[in-house]
C-alpha positions in Angstrom: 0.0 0.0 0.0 1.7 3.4 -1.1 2.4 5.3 1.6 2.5 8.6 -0.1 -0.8 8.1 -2.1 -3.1 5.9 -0.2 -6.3 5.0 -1.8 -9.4 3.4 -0.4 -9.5 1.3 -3.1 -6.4 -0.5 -1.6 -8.1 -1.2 1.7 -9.0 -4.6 0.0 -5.6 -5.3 -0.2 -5.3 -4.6 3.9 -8.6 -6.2 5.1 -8.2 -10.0 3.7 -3.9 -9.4 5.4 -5.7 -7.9 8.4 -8.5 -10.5 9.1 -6.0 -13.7 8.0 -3.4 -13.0 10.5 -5.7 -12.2 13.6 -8.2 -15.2 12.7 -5.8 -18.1 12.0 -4.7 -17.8 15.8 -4.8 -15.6 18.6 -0.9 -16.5 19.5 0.0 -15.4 15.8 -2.3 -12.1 16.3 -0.2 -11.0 19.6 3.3 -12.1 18.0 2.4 -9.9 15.1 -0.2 -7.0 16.9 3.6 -5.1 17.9 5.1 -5.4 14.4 1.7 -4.1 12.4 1.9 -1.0 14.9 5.3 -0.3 14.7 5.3 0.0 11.2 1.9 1.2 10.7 3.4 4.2 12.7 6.8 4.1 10.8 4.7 4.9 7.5 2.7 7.0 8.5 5.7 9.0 10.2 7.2 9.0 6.5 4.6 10.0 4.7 3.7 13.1 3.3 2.3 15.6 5.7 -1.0 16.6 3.6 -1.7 12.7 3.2 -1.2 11.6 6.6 -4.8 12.2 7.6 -6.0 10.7 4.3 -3.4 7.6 5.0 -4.6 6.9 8.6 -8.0 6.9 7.9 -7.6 4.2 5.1 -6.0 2.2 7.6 -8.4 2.5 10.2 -11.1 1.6 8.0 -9.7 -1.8 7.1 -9.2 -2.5 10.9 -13.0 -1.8 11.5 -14.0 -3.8 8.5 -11.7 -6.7 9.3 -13.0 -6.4 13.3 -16.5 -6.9 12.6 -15.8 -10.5 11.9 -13.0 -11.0 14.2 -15.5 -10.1 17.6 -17.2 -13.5 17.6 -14.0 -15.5 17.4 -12.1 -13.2 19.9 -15.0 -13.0 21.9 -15.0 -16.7 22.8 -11.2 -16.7 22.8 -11.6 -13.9 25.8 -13.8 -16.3 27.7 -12.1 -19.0 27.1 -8.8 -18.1 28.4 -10.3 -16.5 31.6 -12.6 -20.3 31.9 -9.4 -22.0 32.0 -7.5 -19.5 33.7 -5.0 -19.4 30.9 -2.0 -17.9 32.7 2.0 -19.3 32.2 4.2 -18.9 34.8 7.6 -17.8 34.7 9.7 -20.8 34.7 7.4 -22.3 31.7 7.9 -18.7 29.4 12.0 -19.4 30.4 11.5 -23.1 29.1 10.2 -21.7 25.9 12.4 -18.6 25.7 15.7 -18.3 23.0 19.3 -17.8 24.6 22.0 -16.3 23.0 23.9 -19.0 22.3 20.6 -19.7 20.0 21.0 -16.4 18.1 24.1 -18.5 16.2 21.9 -21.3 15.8 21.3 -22.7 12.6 19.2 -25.3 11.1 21.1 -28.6 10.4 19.5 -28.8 7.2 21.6 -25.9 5.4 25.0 -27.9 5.3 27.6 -24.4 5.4 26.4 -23.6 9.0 24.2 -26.4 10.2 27.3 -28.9 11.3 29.1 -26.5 13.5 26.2 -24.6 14.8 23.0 -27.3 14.9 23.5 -28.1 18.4 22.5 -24.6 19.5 18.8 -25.5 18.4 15.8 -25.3 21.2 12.7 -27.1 20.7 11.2 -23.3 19.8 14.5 -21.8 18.5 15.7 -18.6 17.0 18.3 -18.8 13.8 20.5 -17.3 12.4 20.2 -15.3 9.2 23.0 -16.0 7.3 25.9 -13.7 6.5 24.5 -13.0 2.8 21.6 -12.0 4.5 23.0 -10.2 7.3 25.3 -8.4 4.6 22.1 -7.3 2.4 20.9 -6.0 5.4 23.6 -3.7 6.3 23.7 -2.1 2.8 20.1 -0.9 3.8 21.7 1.6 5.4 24.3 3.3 3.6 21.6 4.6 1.7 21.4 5.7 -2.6 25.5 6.7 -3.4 26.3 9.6 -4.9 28.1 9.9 -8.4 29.5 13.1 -8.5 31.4 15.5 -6.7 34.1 15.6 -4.2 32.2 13.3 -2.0 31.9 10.8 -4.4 35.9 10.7 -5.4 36.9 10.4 -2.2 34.8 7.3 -0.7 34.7 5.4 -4.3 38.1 3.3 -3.1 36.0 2.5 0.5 33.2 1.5 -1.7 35.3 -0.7 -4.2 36.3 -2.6 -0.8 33.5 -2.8 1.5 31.4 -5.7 0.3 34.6 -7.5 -0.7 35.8 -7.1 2.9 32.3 -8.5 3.7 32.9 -11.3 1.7 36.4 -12.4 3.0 34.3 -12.3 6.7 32.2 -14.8 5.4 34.8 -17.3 3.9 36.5 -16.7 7.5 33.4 -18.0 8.9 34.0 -20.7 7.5 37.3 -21.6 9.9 36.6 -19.2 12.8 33.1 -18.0 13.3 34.1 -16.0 16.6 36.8 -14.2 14.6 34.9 -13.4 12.0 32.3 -11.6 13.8 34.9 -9.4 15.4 36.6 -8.4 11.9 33.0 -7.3 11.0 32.9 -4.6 13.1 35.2 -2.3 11.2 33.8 -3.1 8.0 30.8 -1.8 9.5 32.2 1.6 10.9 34.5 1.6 7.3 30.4 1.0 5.6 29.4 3.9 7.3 31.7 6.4 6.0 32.1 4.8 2.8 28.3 5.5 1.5 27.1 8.6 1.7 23.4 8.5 1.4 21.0 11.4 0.3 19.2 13.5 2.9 15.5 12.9 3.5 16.0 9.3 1.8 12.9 7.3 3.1 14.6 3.8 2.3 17.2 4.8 5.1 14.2 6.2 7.3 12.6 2.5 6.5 16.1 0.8 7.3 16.1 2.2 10.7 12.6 1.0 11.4 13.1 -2.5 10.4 16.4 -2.6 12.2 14.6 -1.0 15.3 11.7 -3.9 14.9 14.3 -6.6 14.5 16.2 -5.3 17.6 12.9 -4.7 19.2 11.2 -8.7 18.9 14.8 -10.2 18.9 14.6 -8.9 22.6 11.4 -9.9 23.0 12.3 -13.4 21.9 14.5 -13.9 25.0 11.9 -14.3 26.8 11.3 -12.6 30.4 15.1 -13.7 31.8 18.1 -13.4 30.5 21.1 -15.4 31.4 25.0 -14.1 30.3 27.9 -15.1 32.0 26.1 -17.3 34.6 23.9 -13.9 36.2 20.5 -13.6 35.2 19.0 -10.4 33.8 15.1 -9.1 33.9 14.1 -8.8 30.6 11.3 -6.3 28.6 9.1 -9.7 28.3 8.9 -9.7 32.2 6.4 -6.9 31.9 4.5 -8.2 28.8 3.4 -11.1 30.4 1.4 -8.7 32.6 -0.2 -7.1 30.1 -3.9 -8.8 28.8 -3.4 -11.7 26.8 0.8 -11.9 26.8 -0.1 -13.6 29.8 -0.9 -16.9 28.1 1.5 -17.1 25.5 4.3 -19.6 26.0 6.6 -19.3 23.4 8.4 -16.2 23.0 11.2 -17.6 20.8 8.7 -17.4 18.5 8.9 -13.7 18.1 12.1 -14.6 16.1 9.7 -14.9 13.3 9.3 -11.1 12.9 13.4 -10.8 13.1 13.8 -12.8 10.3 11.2 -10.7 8.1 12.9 -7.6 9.2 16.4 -9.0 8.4 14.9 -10.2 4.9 12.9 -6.8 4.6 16.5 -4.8 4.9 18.2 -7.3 2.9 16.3 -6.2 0.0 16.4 -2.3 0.7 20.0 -3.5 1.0 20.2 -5.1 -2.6 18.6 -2.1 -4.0 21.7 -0.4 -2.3 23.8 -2.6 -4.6 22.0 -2.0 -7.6 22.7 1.9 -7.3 26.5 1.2 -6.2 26.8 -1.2 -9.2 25.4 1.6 -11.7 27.5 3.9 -10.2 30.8 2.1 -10.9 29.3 1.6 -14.0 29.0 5.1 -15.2 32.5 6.2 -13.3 34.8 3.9 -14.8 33.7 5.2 -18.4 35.1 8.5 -17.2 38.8 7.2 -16.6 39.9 7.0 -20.1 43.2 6.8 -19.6 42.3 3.5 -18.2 40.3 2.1 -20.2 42.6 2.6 -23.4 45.4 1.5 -21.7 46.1 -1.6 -20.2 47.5 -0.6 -16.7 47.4 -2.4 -13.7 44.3 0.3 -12.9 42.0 -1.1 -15.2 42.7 -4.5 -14.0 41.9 -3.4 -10.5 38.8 -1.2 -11.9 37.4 -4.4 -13.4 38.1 -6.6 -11.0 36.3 -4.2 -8.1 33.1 -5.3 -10.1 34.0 -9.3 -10.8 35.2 -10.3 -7.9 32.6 -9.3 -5.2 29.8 -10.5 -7.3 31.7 -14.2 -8.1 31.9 -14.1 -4.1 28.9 -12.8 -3.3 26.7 -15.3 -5.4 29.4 -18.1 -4.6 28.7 -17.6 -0.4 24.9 -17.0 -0.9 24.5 -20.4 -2.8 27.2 -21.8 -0.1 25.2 -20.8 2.7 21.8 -21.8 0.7 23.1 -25.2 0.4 20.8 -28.0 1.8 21.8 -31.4 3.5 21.2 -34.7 3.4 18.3 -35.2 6.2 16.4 -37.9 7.0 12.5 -37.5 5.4 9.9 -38.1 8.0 7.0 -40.0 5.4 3.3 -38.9 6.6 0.6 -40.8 7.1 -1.9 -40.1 3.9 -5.0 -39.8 4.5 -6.1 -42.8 2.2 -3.6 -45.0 4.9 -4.9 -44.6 7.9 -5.7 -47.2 10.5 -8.7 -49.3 9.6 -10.4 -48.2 13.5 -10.6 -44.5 12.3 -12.7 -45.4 8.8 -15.1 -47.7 10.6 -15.7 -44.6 12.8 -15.9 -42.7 10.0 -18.4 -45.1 8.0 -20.3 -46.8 11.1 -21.5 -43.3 12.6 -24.3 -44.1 15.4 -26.8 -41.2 13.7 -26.2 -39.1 10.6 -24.5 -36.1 10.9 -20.7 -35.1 11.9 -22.5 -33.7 15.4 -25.2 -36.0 15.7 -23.1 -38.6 15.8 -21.5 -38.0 19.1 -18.1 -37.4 20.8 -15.2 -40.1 20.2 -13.1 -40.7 23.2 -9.6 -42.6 22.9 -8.4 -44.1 25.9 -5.7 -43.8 27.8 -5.1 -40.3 27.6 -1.2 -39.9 28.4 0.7 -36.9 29.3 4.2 -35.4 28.8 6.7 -35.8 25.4 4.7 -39.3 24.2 1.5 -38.2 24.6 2.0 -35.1 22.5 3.2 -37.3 20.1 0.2 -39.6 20.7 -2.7 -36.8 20.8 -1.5 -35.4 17.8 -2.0 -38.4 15.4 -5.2 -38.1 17.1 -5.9 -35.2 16.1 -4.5 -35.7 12.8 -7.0 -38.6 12.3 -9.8 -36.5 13.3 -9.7 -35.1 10.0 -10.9 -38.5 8.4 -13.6 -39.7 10.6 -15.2 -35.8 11.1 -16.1 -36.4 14.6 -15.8 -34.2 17.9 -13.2 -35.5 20.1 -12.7 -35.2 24.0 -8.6 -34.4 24.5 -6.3 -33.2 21.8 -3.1 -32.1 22.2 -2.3 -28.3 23.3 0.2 -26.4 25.8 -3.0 -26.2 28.1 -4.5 -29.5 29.5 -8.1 -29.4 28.1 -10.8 -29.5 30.8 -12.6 -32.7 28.9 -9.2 -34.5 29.0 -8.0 -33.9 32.2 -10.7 -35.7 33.8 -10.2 -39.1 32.5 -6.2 -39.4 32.8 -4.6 -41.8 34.7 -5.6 -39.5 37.7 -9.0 -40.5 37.1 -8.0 -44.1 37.5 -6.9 -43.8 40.8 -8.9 -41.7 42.7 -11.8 -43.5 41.7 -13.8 -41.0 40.0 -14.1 -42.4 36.7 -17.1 -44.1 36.9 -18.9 -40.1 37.0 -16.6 -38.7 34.6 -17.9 -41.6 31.9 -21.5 -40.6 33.3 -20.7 -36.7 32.5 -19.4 -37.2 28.9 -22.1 -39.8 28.4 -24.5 -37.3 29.1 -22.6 -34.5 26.9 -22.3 -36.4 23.6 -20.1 -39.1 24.4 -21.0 -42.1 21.4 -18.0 -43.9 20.7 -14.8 -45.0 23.0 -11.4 -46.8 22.0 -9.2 -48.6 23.6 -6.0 -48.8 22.9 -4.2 -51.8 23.6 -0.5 -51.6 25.4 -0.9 -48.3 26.2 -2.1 -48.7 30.3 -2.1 -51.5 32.6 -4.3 -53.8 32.2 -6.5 -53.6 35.4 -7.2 -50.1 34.3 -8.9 -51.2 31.1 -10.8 -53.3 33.0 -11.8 -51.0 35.0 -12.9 -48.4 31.9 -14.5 -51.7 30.1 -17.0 -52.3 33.2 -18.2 -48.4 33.6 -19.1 -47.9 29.6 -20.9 -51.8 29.9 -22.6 -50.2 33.0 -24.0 -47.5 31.2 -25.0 -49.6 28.6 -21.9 -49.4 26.0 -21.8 -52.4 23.6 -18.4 -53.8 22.1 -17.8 -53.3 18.8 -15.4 -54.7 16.5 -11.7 -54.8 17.3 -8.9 -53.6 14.9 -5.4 -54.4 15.7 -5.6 -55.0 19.4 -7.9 -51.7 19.3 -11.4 -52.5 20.9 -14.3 -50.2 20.0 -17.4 -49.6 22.5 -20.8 -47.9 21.6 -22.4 -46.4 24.2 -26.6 -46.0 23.6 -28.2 -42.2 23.6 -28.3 -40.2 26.7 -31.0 -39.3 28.6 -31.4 -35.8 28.0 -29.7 -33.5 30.4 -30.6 -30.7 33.0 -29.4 -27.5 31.3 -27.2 -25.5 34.1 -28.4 -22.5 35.6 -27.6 -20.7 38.6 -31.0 -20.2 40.1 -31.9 -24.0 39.3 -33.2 -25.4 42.4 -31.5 -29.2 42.0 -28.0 -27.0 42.2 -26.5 -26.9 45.3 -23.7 -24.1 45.9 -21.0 -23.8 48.6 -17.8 -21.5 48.7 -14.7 -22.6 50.8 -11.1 -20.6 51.2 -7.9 -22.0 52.2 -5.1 -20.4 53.2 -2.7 -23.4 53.0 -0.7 -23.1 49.8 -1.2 -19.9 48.7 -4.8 -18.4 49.6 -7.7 -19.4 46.8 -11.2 -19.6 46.5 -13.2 -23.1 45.8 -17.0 -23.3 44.6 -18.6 -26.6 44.8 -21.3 -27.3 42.9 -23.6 -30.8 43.5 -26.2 -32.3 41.8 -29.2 -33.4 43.7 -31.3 -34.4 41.0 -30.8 -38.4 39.5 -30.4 -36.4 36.2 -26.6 -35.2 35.1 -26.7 -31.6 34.6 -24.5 -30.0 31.6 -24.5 -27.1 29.5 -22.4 -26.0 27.0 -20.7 -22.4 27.0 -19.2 -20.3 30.0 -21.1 -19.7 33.1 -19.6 -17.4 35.6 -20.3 -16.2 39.0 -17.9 -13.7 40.8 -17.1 -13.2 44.6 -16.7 -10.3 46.5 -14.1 -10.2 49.5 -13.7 -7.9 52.3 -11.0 -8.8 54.9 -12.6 -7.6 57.9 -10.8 -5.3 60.2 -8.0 -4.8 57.2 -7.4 -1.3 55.8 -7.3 -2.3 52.4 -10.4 -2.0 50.0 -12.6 -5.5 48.9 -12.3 -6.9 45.2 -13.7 -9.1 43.1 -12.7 -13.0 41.7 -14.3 -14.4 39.0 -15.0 -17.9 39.0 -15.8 -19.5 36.0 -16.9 -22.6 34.9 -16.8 -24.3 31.7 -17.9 -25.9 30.8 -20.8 -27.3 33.9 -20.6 -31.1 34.1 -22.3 -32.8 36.7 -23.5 -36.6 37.4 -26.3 -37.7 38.8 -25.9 -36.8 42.7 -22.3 -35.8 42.0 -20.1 -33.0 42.5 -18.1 -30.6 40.8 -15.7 -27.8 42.0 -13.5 -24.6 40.5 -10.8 -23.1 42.1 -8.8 -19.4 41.6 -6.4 -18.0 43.1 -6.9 -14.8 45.4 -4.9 -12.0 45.6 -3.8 -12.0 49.2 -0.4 -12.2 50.6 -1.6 -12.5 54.5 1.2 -13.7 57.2 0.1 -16.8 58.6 -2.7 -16.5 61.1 -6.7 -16.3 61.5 -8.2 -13.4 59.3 -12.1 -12.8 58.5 -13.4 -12.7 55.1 -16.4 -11.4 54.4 -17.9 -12.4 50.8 -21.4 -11.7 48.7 -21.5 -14.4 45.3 -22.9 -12.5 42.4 -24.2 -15.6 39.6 -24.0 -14.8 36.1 -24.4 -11.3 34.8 -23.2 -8.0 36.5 -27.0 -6.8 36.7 -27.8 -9.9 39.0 -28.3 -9.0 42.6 -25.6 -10.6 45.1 -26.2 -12.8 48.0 -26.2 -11.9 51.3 -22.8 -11.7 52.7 -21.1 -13.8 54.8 -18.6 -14.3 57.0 -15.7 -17.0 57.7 -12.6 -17.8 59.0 -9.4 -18.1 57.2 -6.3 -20.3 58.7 -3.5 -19.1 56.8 -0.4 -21.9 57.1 1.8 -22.8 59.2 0.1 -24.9 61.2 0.5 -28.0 63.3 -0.2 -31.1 61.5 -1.9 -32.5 64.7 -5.7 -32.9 64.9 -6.4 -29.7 67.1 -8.4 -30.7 70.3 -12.1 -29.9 70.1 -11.9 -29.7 66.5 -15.1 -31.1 64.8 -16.5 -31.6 61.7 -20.1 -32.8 60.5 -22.1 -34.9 57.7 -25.2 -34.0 56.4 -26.7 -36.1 53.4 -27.8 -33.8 50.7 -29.2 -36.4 48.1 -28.5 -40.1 46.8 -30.3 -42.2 44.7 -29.2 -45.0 41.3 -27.4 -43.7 38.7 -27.6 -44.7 35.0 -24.3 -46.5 35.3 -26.2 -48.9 38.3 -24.5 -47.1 41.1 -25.9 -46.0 43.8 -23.9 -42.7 44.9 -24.5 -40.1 47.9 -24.0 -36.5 47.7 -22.4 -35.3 51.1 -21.7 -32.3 52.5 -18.9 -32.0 54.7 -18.6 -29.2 57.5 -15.2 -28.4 59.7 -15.0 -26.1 62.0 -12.0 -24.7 64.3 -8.2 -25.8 62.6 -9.1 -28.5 60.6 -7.7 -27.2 57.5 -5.8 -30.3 55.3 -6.4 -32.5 58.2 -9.3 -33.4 56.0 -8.7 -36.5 54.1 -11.9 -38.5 52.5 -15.7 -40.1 53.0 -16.1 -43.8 53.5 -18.7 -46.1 55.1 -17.6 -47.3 58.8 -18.3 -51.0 57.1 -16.3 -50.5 54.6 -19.0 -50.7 51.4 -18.6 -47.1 50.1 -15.7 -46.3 48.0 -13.2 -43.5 49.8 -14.1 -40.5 48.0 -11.3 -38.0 48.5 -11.8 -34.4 50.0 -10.3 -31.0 48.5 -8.9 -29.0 51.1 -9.4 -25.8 52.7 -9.9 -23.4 55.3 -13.2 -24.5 58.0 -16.1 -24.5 55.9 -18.5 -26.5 53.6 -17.4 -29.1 51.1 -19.9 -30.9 48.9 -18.4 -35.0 48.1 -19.7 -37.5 45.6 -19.8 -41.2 47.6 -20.5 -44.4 45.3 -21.8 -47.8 46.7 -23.0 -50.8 45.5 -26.1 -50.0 48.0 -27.8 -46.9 49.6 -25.0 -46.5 53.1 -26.4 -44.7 56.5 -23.0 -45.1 57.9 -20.8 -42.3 56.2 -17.8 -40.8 58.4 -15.3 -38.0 57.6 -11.8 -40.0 57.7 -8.5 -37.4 58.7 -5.0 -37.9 59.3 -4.0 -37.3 62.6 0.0 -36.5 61.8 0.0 -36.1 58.0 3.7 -35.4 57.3 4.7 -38.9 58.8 1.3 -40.4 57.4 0.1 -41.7 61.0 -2.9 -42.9 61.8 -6.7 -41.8 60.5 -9.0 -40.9 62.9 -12.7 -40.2 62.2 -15.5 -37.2 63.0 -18.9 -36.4 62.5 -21.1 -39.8 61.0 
């Protein structure tokens, strides 16, 4: 788009740009929000004045016009990221962060740099550019040469050397890349009063923009520490990441990306540079007849000061450019994948991608191999069209962090399977080898419990079909089967917990966002109250079960007992809050012994059979005094009620999903007496 002469008929060619970059991700959109400002401001700056009115209304045009459509997506983004409480913390931003060392690093696939500086590659590394590059890019600034004049007669022998001296840097490479750095730096002060470029020249105004952007993000890409010599360094990134959404992105090597279109950006106002210089020599030599009709060592040299630097400039550009000979990773076609993932596709329960139901793949597994794993997944996803529960993503997804190998142990599965049951869950595979085997046969009993049929097995793979749902209770705060308690504990950094229960024999689930936000006062404190949202997304709940969401509060209290005094205000800003209430908040250390005359009741909100043939008790648990994390689980005194395990907290209300095989009137509140030496359990309230 011409900066001088902006027309609005070239808002077309910004809206489609615009609209691609900020809807393809919301990561890309804040790696390359900077970069469109900063140069949107360094054209406009360059500019003629009478246009610059004209110029940024064009361009604010195209940012309404590409908006319009972007609000839906963002707005869901927005939400999303405050459901999940998108926030990285500092030592996972450092993980992701490029070092300096990686500044040299180089991919192994280009054979001139990629053997001696490979090993400098992170998992999300920065590069290096290349010396022809690099060298392109430094012409950018020495601006349009001058022919004529005295100027021009007296810096023609600096010129006829410069990029030749550039050159010889880059075969020293070669040997010694530490040297060759450091011979550089004369060439560069030697560049600089070699080239004289013209006043008011907006290529060298553009230069030092894209050099100030690369600068700028190649900063940025360090992430927020820097480490030199052993000491580490606060960083610009350090106060990004407290800015609204810098907080969740994770990889700020990736910022590298806008260095490298900078560099490449110069490198071409840089071979423009050339061009000029090249005509220059051109029309000069013609003017030193005496020799060009003689054959004196001076013509020699005069034609050689053109040959030479373009023989070595093309010969270290395709040098550098050179590939080598890598291993080819072959993909999986789509026409080849495994035979499980076509009878999905073909064998759908009801027509429709969405009627059809979720597909679940079990196990779920975590860390390095189960990237690798959720990502064919995903891949495969593309053949049989159907939603899936997991995926792959720097963020554990709510769906599929309630059935991994957590879920197997603490012996909630059996609800989870009811909750995605009741969401859209169709289809389940099992994957063979992958878990032990008392865990399959644990997953293999709930889905035949709620009815799943086995299907047919591919490779070891089993397949299970689970039957329609029964249709769920949509979730709403003023529903009267929801039951609502908040708790606060002060024992690893103070937070806020809302349980929700079921009391209804009907799951309850609703897609989308709900939200309900708390008000705190500490009592007696000379500090003003403020507000927590906690959302929840998205509300699944079994029949007579439980669900809770936790946030973090914004107190830094010594340890001791405080008051808090809280209102709950669900859903919308206009909804009136509750009354408030008051409670006590134990912030550690504490003892680890049971404090005498502590107590703690059990009151029995609702039970009742579930669709998956269990019967299962929704509890309430009250503490009182310093009971704290002395809570540990609910069980039957006889023993025929699964332990159901308790979050902790600060005295208060807890709501607890017990299962049994039959209804139980014998439910006690087990604790640990001494918990750091795991001692005995004793029991209160029943």
């Amino acid at each position: 788009m011409g900066a001088r002469k902006p027309r609005f008929r070239q808002l077309f060619l910004l809206v489609p740009l615009i609209f691609e970059t900020f809807a393809a991700s919301s990561n890309l959109a804040l790696y390359v929000a900077p970069a469109v400002a900063f140069l949107g401001f360094g054209i406009l700056a360059t500019a003629a004045p009478k246009k610059r009115l004209r110029f940024l209304a064009v361009v604010t045009a195209a940012l309404v016009v590409a908006a319009v459509p972007l609000v839906p997506i963002y707005a869901q983004y927005i939400q999303g990221v405050g459901a999940y409480a998108i926030k990285r913390g500092l030592d996972e931003v450092k993980g992701y962060s490029a070092t300096p060392k990686q500044l040299l690093a180089v991919p192994k696939f280009l054979a001139h740099w990629g053997s001696a500086f490979g090993d400098r590659l992170g998992g999300e590394s920065a590069t290096f550019p290349t010396v022809t590059a690099l060298t392109l890019a430094l012409a950018a600034f020495f601006g349009t040469s001058q022919d004529r004049g005295p100027a021009a007669t007296l810096v023609r022998p600096f010129q006829l050397l410069i990029f030749p001296g550039f050159l010889a840097v880059g075969a020293l490479s070669i040997l010694d890349p530490s040297r060759a750095v450091l011979a550089a730096v004369p060439l560069l002060t030697l560049g600089a009063v070699a080239f004289v470029g013209r006043e008011k020249d907006p290529a060298r105004i553009h230069a030092f923009l894209l050099a100030t952007l690369a600068v700028l993000y190649g900063v940025f890409a360090l992430g927020p520490r820097v480490t030199w010599e052993a000491v580490e360094y606060i960083a610009p990134w350090d106060a990004l990441m407290k800015l609204p959404g810098f907080a969740s992105v994770r990889t700020p090597s990736r910022f590298w990306f806008v260095v490298t279109f900078a560099i490449a950006a110069l490198a071409g106002l840089g071979f423009a540079n050339l061009a000029s210089y090249a005509g220059g020599i051109r029309r000069w030599l013609p003017r030193q007849k005496q020799w060009l009709t003689t054959r004196s060592p001076q013509s020699l040299e005069a034609g050689l000061a053109i040959v030479v630097p373009l023989v070595l400039f093309g010969t270290l550009a395709l040098e550098e450019t050179r590939p080598a000979g890598i291993p080819a990773r072959r993909m999986v076609a789509l026409a080849e994948v495994p035979a499980v993932y076509g009878w999905v596709r073909d064998n759908a329960v009801a027509p429709g991608p969405t009627s059809a139901g979720a597909l679940l793949e079990l196990p779920l597994i975590t860390g390095p191999v189960g990237q690798v794993l959720e990502r064919k997944r995903e891949y495969f996803a593309n053949v049989h069209k159907r939603p899936v529960v997991g995926g792959e993503s720097g963020v554990m997804l709510a769906s599929a962090a309630r059935v991994t190998d957590f879920s197997f142990r603490n012996g909630n599965l059996r609800s989870i399977f009811e909750e995605l049951h009741a969401a859209g869950l169709r289809t389940v595979l099992l994957h063979p080898g992958l878990w032990e085997p008392s865990y399959e046969a644990v997953a293999i009993g709930h889905l035949e419990a709620l009815g799943g049929t086995p299907g047919p097995t591919f490779d070891g793979v089993k397949t299970y079909l689970l039957p329609p749902p029964r249709p769920p209770l949509p979730f709403a705060w003023t529903e009267p089967k929801l039951a609502v308690r908040v708790n606060f504990d002060g024992t690893a950094g103070t937070k806020a917990t809302m349980f929700l229960g079921n009391t209804t024999e009907t799951a309850i689930f609703s897609r989308g966002i709900f939200t309900a936000t708390l008000r705190i006062e500490l009592v007696g404190a000379n500090r003003p109250p403020f507000e927590v949202a906690l959302p929840v997304a998205p509300p699944m709940i079994a029949a007579f079960g439980s669900q809770y969401v936790e946030f973090p509060l914004p107190l830094d209290l010594a340890s001791g007992r405080y008051d808090l005094r809280y209102t709950v205000r669900f859903g919308a800003a206009a909804t009136a809050p509750s009354a408030p209430k008051t409670v006590p908040l134990y912030v550690a250390p504490r003892a680890n012994e049971w404090p005498p005359g502590a107590t703690c009741t059990i009151t029995k909100l609702a039970a009742g059979p579930t669709s998956a043939g269990v019967y299962r008790s929704l509890v309430e648990v009250v503490t009182s005094d310093r009971v704290d994390r002395q809570v540990a689980w609910v069980a039957s005194r006889s023993g025929h009620a699964s332990a159901s395990w308790v979050p902790s907290g600060s005295p208060g209300a807890r709501l607890v999903a017990v299962e049994s095989t039959t209804p139980v009137d014998d439910l006690v509140v087990f604790t640990a007496n001494t918990e750091s030496t795991g001692g005995p359990m004793v029991r209160c309230g029943g």
